[in-house]
Structures are given as structure tokens and as C-alpha cells.
C-alpha positions as CSV (number, residue, x, y, z in Angstrom):
1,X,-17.2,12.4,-8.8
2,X,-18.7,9.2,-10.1
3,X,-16.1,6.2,-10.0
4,X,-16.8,3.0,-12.7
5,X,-16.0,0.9,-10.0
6,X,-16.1,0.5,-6.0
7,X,-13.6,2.2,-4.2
8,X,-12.5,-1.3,-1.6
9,X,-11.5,-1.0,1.9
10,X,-7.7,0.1,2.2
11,X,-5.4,-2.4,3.8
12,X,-2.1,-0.7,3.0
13,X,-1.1,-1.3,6.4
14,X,-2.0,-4.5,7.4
15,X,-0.7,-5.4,4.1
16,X,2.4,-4.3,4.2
17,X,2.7,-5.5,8.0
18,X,2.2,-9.2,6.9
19,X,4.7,-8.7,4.2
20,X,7.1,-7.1,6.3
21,X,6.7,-10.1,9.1
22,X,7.1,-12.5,6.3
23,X,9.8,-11.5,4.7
24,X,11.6,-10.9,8.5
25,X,10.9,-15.1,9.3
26,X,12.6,-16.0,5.7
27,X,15.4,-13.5,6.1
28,X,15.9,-14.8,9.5
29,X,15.8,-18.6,8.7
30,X,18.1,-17.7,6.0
31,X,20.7,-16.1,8.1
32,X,20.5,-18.9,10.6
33,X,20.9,-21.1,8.1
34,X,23.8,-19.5,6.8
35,X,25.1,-18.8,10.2
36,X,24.6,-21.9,12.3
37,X,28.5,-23.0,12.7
38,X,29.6,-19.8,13.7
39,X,26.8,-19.3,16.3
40,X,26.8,-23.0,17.4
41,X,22.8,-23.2,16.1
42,X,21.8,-26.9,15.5
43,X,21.9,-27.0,11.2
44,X,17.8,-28.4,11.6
45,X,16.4,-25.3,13.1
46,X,16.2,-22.9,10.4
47,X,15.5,-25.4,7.8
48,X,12.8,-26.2,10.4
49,X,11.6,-23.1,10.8
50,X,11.4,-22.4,6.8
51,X,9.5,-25.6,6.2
52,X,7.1,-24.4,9.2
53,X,6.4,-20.9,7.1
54,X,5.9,-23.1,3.8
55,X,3.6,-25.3,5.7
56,X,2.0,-21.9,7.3
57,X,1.3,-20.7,3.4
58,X,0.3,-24.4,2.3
59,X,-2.6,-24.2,5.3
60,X,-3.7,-20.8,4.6
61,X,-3.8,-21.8,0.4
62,X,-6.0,-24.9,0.8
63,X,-8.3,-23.9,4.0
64,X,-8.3,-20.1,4.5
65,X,-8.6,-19.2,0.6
66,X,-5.2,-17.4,0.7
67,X,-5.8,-14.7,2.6
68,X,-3.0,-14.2,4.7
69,X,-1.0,-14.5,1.3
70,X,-2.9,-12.4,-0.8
71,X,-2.0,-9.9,1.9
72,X,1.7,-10.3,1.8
73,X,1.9,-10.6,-1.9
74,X,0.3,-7.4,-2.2
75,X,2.1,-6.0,0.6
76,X,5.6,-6.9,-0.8
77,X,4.5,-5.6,-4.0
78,X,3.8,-2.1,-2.3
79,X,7.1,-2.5,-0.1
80,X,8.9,-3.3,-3.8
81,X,7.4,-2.0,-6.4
82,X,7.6,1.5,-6.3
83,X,6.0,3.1,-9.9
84,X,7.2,6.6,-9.9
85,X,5.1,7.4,-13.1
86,X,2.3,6.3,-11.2
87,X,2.7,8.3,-8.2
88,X,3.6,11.6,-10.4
89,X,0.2,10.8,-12.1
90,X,-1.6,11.1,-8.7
91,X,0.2,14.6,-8.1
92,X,-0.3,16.6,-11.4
93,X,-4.0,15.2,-10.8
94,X,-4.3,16.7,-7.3
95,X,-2.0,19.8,-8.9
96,X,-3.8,20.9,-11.7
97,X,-7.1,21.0,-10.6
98,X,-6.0,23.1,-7.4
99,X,-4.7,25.2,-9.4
100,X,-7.6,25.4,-11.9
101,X,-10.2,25.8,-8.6
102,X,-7.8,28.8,-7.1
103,X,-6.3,26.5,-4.2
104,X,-3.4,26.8,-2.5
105,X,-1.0,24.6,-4.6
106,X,1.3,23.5,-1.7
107,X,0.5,19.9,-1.4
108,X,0.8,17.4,-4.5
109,X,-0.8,14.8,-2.1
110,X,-3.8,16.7,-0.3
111,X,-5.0,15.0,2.7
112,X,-8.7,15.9,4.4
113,X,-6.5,17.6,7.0
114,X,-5.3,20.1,4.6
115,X,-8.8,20.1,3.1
116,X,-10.6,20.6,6.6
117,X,-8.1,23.7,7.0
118,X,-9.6,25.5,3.5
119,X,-12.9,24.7,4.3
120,X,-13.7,28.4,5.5
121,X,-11.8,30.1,2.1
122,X,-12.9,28.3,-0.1
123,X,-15.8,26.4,-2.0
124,X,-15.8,23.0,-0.1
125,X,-17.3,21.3,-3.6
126,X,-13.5,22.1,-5.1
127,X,-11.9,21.0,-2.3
128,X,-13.5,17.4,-2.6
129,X,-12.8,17.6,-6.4
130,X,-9.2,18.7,-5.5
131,X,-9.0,15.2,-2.7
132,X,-10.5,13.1,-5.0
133,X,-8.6,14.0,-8.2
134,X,-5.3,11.4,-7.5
135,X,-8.2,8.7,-6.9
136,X,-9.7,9.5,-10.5
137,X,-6.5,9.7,-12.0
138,X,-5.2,6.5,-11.3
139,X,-8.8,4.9,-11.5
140,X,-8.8,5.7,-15.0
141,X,-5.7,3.9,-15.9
142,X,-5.2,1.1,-13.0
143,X,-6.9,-1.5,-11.2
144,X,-6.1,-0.7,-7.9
145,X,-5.0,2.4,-5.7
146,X,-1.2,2.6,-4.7
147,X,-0.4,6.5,-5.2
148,X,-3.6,7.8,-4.2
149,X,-5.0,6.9,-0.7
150,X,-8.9,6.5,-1.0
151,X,-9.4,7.0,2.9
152,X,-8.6,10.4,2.0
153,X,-11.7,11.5,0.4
């Protein structure tokens, strides 16, 4: 299958680990913050802390051409923004051309596991069509990959 455009390296994880981290240290300044009479905290330390993560972002902006927020922004919008349309797009891809090849239909998100599995039944040139059709289903209307997992194929 020939895509219009590169298919990137997949940092869903690390992504979503920096976002997760992030969001953890404001969460946690803000609960301090909120907290610090009942708990006996001194009142500087989260506001500390918060202007430590703003200066962290500031550094990373000006010197490190905002990778480490890049990362978190488009982990948080993974960890957030959940597009169901999107994701059903992916599986009628994967579904209908299983079932237009004669494959088992039991997965609506086929994995090379499953693939490696059919290998002996059937032709191996529909089961790559079948793992790659959620990538050219949402490659054809979207910029990047969310619902479909390129390290698939």
C-alpha cells in the first residue's frame, strides 16, 4: 500500500508518559497549594514548585526547540481527546477488508500477532492489506495516527 506521506516514528508512550508526569507535578502543586494549612506545608513551596515547572517549559521553549512540550501537548491530547468517530473509522477499515479477503473477522484492531497466527491459512499479501487498512483509513482523512498504530504493520 503506498502512503502520500511518511509514516513518523511512534512515540505514543513516551508521549503520553511526559504528559502524564506533567500533569502529576501541576496537580500536585495545586493540591499543596490548596492544602498547605491543613498539612502544616510552608504556603512558598508549591507556588515554588509551579514556578519551577513554568521555568522548566520556558527553558525547554527558548533552548531545546520545545521538545519536551511538544511531547506533553501531544501526549495530553491523546490522554484527552478521545475521537470515537475516528477510532470506529480505523475498525470498519480493518473490518471490511477482512471480511472482503475471507479472514477471520474477530479483531477490529488486528495486530502482527494475530497476523503472524494466519500466516499459514491464508495469503500473507491480505493479511498486510488487512494490518495496514486502519493506517490508510485514517491517512486519508488525518494528519497524524491516533486510532491506528503504525508499528503494527
Amino acid at each position: 500500500i503506498y502512503f502520500q506521506k511518511k509514516i513518523e516514528n511512534d512515540e505514543r508512550l513516551l508521549e503520553m508518559a511526559v504528559a502524564s508526569a506533567t500533569g502529576l507535578a501541576v496537580i500536585a502543586s495545586s493540591l499543596t497549594s490548596a492544602f498547605d494549612l491543613v498539612f502544616g506545608i510552608d504556603p512558598t513551596l508549591p507556588d515554588a514548585a509551579l514556578a519551577a515547572i513554568l521555568a522548566g517549559c520556558g527553558f525547554d521553549v527558548f533552548s531545546n526547540e520545545a521538545k519536551v512540550s511538544k511531547l506533553a501537548l501531544a501526549g495530553a491530547d491523546r490522554l484527552l481527546g478521545a475521537d470515537s468517530k475516528r477510532v470506529a473509522d480505523a475498525q470498519a477499515a480493518s473490518f471490511m477488508i477482512g471480511y472482503f479477503a475471507g479472514l477471520p473477522c474477530f479483531a477490529f484492531a488486528p495486530t502482527a500477532f494475530e497476523a503472524s497466527l494466519l500466516l499459514e491459512q491464508y495469503d500473507p499479501t491480505s493479511l498486510l492489506v488487512w494490518l495496514a487498512a486502519p493506517l490508510a483509513a485514517e491517512a486519508r482523512q488525518h494528519a497524524d495516527f491516533r486510532a491506528a498504530d503504525p508499528r503494527q504493520c
